[in-house]
C-alpha positions in Angstrom: 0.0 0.0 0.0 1.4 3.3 -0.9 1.3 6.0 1.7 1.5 9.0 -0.8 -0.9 8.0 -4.1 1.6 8.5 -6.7 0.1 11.7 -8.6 1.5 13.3 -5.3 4.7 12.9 -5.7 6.4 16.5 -6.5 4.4 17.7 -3.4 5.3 15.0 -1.1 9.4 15.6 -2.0 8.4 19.3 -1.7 6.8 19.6 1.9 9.9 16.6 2.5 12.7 18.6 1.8 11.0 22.1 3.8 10.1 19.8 6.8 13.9 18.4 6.8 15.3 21.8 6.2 13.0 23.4 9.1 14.3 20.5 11.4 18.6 21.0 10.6 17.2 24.5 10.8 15.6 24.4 14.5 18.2 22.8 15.7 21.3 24.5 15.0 20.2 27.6 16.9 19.2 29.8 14.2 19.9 33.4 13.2 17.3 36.0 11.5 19.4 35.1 8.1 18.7 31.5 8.4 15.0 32.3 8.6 15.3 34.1 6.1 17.4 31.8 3.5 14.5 28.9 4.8 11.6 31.4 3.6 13.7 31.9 0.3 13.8 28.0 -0.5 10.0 27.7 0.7 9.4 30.6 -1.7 11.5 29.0 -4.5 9.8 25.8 -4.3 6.3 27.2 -5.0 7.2 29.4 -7.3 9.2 26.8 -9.3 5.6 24.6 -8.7 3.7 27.3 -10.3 6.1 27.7 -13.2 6.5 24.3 -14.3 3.8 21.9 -13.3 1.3 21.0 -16.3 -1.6 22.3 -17.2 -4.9 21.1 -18.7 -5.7 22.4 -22.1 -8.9 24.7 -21.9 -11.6 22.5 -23.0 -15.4 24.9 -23.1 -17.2 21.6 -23.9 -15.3 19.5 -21.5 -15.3 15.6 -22.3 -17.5 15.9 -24.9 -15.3 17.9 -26.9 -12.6 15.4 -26.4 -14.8 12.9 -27.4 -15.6 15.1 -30.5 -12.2 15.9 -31.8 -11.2 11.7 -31.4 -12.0 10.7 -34.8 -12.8 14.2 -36.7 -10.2 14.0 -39.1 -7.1 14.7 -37.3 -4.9 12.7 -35.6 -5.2 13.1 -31.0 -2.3 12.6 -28.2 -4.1 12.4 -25.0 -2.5 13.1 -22.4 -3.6 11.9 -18.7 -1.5 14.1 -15.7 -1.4 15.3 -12.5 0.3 18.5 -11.3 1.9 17.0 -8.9 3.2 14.0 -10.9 7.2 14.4 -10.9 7.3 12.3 -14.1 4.4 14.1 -16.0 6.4 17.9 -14.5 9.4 16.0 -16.8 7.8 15.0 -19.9 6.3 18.6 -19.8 8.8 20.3 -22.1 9.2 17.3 -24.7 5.4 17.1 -25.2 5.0 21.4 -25.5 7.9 21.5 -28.0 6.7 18.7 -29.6 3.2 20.6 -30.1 5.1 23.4 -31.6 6.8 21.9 -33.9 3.8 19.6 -35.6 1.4 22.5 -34.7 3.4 25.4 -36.6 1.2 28.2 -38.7 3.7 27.4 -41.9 2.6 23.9 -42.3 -0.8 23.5 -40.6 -2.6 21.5 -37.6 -0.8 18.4 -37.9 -2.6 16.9 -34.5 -4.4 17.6 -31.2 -2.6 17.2 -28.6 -4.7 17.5 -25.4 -3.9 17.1 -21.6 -6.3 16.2 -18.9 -5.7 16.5 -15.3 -7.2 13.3 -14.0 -8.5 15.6 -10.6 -10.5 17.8 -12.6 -13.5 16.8 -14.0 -12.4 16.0 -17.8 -10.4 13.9 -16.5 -12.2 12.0 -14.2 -15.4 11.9 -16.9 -12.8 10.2 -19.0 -11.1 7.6 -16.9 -13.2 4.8 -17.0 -14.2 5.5 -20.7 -10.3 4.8 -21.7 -9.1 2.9 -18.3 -5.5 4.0 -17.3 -4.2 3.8 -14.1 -1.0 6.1 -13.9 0.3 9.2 -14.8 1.2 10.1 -17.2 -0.7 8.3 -19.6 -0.5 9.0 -23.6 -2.8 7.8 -26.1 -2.7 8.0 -29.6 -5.7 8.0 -32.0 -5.3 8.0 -35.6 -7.5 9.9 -38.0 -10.6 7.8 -37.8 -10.3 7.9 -34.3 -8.8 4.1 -33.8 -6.0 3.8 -30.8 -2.7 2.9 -32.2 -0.7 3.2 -28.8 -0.8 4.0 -25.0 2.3 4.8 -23.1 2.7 4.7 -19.6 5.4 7.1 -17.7 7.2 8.2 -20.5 7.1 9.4 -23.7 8.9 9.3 -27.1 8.3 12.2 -29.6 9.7 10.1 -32.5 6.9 7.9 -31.5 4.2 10.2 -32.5 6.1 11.5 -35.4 5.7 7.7 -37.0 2.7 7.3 -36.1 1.7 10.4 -38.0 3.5 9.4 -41.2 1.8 5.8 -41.3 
């Protein structure tokens, strides 16, 4: 049994490392610059949180839209994460530049590549529909909508690239 679900796990290092940091801290008698260096780190932490944890895409129509855009003609990467998932926080930077590059103005929409948190309600709407466990979770459908693929905790661009020149 795990005592920290797994889509946790950036949060459960994160309050880790303050609450060790606080203890050394407490214990060595501090000074007012300690405090201070100890509110810096906290401070870093959650802004470095906010800056890089992932995102859902803005869905207006929620799962339905998803549902919609599987099978309309252009090939869909879904993407199952968690904001607090130290893997899917990782993969983050491969999958946006990997959006850029098949998603460029000069050569058209190539795909759709959409992320669901699983703790909003897209997400959860869509779990039992395409039954994954972990994050992250990719699924590819093709054109017509079929699933080619699933990957579970990582990701290979040159993967999707392939798939899209089948």
């Amino acid at each position: 049994m795990n005592l920290i679900p797994v889509g946790y796990s950036f949060l459960a290092i994160a309050i880790g490392f303050t609450i060790i940091t606080g203890i050394i801290l407490l214990t060595n008698k501090p000074k007012w610059n300690d405090y201070t260096a100890f509110g810096v780190i906290v401070l870093a932490l959650i802004v470095a949180w906010g800056i890089i944890h992932p995102r859902q895409t803005p869905l207006r129509e929620g799962a339905q839209e998803v549902q919609s855009l599987i099978g309309s003609g252009t090939p869909v990467l879904l993407e199952f994460q968690s904001p607090y998932c130290i893997a899917c926080i990782s993969i983050k930077p491969t999958v946006d530049a990997l959006e850029q590059e098949l998603n460029r103005e000069t050569i058209g929409k190539q795909i759709h590549i959409i992320r669901l948190n699983i703790q909003e309600e897209t997400g959860m709407d869509l779990l039992p529909i395409y039954g994954f466990q972990f994050t992250p979770t990719f699924i590819f459908f093709d054109r017509d909508g079929n699933e080619l693929w699933r990957t579970i905790g990582e990701f290979d661009p040159q993967l999707v690239r392939d798939s899209l020149n089948q």
